[in-house]
Legacy VTK file of the C-alpha trace (Angstrom):
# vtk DataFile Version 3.0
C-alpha trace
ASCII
DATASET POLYDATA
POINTS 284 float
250.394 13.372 0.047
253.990 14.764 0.567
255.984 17.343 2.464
254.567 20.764 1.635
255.943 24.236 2.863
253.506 27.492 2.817
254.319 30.604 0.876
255.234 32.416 3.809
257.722 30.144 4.667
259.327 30.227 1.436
259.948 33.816 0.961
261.308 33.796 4.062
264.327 31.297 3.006
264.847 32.899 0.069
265.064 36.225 1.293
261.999 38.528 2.719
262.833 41.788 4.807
259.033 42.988 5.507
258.686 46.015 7.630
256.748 45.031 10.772
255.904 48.700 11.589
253.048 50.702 10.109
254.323 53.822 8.455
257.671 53.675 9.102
258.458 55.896 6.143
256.225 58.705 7.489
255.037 59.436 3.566
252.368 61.463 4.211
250.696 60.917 8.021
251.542 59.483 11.119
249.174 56.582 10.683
250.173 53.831 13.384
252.035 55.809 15.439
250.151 57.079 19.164
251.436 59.937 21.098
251.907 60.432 24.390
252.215 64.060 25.756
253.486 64.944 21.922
252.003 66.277 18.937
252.812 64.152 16.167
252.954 65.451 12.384
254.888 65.081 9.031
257.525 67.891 8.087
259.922 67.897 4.758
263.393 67.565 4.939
263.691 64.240 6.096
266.430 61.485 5.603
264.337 59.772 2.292
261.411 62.829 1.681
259.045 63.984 4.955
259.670 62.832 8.184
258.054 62.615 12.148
258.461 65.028 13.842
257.723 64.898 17.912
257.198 68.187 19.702
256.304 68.246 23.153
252.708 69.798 24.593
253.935 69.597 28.072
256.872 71.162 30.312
256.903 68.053 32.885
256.606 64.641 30.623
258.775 64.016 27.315
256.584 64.027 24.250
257.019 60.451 22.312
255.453 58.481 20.241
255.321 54.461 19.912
254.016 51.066 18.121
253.052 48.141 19.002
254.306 45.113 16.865
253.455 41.497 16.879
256.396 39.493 17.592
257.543 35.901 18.823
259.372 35.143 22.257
263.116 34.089 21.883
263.099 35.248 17.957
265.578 38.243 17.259
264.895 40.972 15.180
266.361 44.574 14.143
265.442 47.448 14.691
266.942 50.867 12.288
265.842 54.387 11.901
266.907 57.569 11.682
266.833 60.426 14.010
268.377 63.996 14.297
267.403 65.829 17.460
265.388 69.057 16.238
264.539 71.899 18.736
265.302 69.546 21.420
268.294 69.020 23.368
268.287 65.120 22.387
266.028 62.041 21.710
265.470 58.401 22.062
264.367 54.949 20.881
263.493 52.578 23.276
262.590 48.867 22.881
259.897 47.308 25.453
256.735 45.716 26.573
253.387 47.284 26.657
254.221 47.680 30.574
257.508 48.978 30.350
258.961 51.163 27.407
262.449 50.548 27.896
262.246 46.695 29.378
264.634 45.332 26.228
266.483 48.662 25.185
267.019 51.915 25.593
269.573 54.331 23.411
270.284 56.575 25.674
270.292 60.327 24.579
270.601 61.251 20.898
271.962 64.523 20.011
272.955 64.086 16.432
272.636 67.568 15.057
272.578 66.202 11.328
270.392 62.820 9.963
272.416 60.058 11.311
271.683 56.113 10.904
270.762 54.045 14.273
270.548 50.150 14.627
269.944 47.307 17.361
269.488 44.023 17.966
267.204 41.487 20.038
265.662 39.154 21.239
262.019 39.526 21.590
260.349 38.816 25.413
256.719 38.986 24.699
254.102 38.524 21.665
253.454 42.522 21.473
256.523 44.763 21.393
256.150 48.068 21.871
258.793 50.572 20.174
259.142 54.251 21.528
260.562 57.888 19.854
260.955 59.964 22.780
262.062 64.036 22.485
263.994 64.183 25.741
263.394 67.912 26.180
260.728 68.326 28.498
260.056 72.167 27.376
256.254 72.438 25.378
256.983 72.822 21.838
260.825 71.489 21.490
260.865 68.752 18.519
262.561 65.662 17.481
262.471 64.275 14.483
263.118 60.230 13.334
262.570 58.723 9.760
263.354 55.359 7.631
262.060 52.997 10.779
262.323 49.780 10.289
261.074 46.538 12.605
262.148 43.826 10.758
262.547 39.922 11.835
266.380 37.943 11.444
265.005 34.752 11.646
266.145 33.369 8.216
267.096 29.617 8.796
264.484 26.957 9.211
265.936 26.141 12.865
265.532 29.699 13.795
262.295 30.102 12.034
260.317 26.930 14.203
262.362 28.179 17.272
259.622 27.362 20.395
257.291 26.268 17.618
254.913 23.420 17.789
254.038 20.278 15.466
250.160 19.317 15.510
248.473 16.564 14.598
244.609 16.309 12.639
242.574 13.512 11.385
241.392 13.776 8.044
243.096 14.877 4.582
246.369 17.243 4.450
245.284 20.275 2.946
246.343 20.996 -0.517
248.643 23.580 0.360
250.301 24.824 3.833
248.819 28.461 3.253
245.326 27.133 3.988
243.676 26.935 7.447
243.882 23.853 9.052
241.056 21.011 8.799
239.932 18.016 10.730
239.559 17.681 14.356
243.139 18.556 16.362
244.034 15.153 17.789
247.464 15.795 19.736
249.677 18.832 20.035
253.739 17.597 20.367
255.774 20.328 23.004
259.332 19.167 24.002
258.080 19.232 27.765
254.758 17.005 27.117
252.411 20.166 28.017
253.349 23.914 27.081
256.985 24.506 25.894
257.642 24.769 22.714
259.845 22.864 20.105
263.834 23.353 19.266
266.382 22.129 16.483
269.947 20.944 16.671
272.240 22.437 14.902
272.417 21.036 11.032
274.823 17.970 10.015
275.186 16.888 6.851
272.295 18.920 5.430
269.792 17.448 8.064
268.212 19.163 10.678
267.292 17.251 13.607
264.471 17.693 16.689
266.929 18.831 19.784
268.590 15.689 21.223
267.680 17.127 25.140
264.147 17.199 24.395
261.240 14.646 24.958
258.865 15.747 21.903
255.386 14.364 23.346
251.785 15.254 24.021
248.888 14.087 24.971
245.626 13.857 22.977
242.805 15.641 23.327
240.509 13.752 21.177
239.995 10.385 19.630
240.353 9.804 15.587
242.906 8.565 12.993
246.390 10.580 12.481
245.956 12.025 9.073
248.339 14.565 8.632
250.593 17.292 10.422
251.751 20.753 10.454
254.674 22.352 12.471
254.204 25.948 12.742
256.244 28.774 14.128
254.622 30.313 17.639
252.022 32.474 17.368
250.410 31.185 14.238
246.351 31.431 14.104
246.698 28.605 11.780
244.313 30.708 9.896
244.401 30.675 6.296
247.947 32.753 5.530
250.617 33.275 3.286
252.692 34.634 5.603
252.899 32.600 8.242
255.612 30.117 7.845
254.460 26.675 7.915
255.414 22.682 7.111
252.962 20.123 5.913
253.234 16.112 5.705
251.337 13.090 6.026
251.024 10.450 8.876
251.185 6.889 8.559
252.677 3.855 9.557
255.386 3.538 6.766
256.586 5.636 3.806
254.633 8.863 4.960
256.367 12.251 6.277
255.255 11.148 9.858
255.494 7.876 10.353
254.167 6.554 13.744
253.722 3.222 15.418
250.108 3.803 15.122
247.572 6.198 13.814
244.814 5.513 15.699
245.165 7.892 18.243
242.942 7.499 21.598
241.921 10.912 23.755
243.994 10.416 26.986
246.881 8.944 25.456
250.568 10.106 25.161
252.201 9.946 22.010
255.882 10.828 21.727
257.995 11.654 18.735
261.692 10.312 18.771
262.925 11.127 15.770
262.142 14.180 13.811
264.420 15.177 10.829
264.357 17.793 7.827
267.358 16.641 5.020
268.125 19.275 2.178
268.944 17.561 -0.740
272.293 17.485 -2.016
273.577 18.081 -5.324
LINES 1 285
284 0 1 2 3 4 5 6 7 8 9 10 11 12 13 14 15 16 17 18 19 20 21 22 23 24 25 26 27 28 29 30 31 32 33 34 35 36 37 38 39 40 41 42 43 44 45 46 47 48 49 50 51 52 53 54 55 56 57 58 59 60 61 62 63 64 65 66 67 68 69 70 71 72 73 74 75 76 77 78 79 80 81 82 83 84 85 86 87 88 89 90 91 92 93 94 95 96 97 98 99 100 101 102 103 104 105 106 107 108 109 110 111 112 113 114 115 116 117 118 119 120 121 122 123 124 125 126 127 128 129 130 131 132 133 134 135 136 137 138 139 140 141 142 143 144 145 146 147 148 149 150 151 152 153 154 155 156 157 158 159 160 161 162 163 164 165 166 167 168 169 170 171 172 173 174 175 176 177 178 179 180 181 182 183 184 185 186 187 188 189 190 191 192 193 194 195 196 197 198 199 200 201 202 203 204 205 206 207 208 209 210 211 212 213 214 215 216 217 218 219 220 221 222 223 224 225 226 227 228 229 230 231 232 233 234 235 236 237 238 239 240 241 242 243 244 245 246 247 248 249 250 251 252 253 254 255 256 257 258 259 260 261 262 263 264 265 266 267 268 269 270 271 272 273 274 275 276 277 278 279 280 281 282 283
């Protein structure tokens, strides 16, 4: 077979800015957006066409409304909208956990009286990030309005990409492409601490990119069978069928295969370590 990469991962090199959030346009509705002491709803005059506007049903709690977005721990990603504060006397983004709103970022108050552009930065903590509008004004009926949200992930190069990833290896045939769920029986999972973390690159040389010199890719099998093939995926892949999960495919054998390994008869019990991993981009 040969080195395969899945669709996902593709579009992603060559240049895919997907908006992670549900509505973030606010079109027509507030579809994918939950409020919290707020009445949520669409109004015209926005920065690009309608808008969200928050207004507040209570006089004690802010009125706000947030997201929740699938993300990957240690990846960075962006986060830009608009806002311009309404009836209120300001508003708010904030950037957190499911626990706590503000855990990663908060703006700080808002009072842009005219459409004006906001941005951040970071690095994601958890696998569900939740993103908050807030109308600071805590009188019932005072508004806020925010528009052209976008959630949107940086990771572009492949060493960013597999960042705390993990390689896996299956018996059988490699599928015919990357995109397609997984098959055979799961023989060994490689982490760079034997057992849980996940996998990191060096930085490229030369047009190769190399498994991180500090760590000990190894694993140990659960289950008996011959190595047939592999697939390093990015964390939090179902390994589902998907083409937009970013994936890399090769064989295993014991000479001129994308794995090659002492051995592929692989015994349940039995640690198997890989020393050297590399991915060369060819040169002109």
């Amino acid at each position: 077979m040969a080195l395969r990469i899945s669709t996902g991962l593709r579009n992603k090199l060559l240049g895919i800015n997907s908006n992670k959030l549900t509505n973030g346009a606010f079109t027509t509705d507030t579809t994918g957006w939950t409020a919290v002491d707020a009445t949520l709803s669409v109004v015209g005059s926005g920065q690009s066409g309608n808008c969200l506007q928050i207004a507040e049903t209570g006089s004690v709690n802010p009125g706000k409304a947030y997201q929740d977005v699938t993300t990957k721990v240690g990846h960075l990603y962006m986060v830009s909208l608009y806002f311009k504060k309404g009836t209120s006397d300001s508003g708010k983004f904030m950037i957190g956990t499911t626990a706590v709103q503000d855990a990663i970022y908060d703006s700080g108050a808002l009072t842009d009286a005219a459409w004006a552009a906001k941005q951040t930065w970071f690095l994601a903590t958890e696998t569900t990030t939740r993103l908050t509008f807030q109308s600071t004004d805590a009188t019932a009926g005072e508004t806020s309005l925010f528009d052209t949200a976008l959630f949107v992930s940086m990771s572009r190069a492949v060493q960013d990409v597999f960042k705390d990833g993990f390689l896996k290896i299956y018996s059988g045939t490699q599928p015919t492409s990357p995109n397609d769920a997984v098959s055979g029986t799961l023989l060994v999972t490689i982490y760079s601490d034997g057992s849980a973390a996940g996998l990191e690159f060096d930085d490229a040389a030369s047009g190769v990119l190399s498994k991180k010199a500090t760590e000990t890719w190894s694993g140990t099998a659960g289950n008996t069978g011959t190595a047939g093939w592999f697939r390093i995926h990015a964390p939090g892949d179902a390994l589902g069928s998907s083409t937009v999960d970013e994936r890399i495919d090769g064989a295993c054998g014991t000479s001129g295969a994308e794995l090659n390994m002492s051995s592929t008869s692989i015994v349940s019990g039995s640690v198997h370590s890989v020393s050297t991993f590399q991915l060369t981009m060819p040169s002109a």
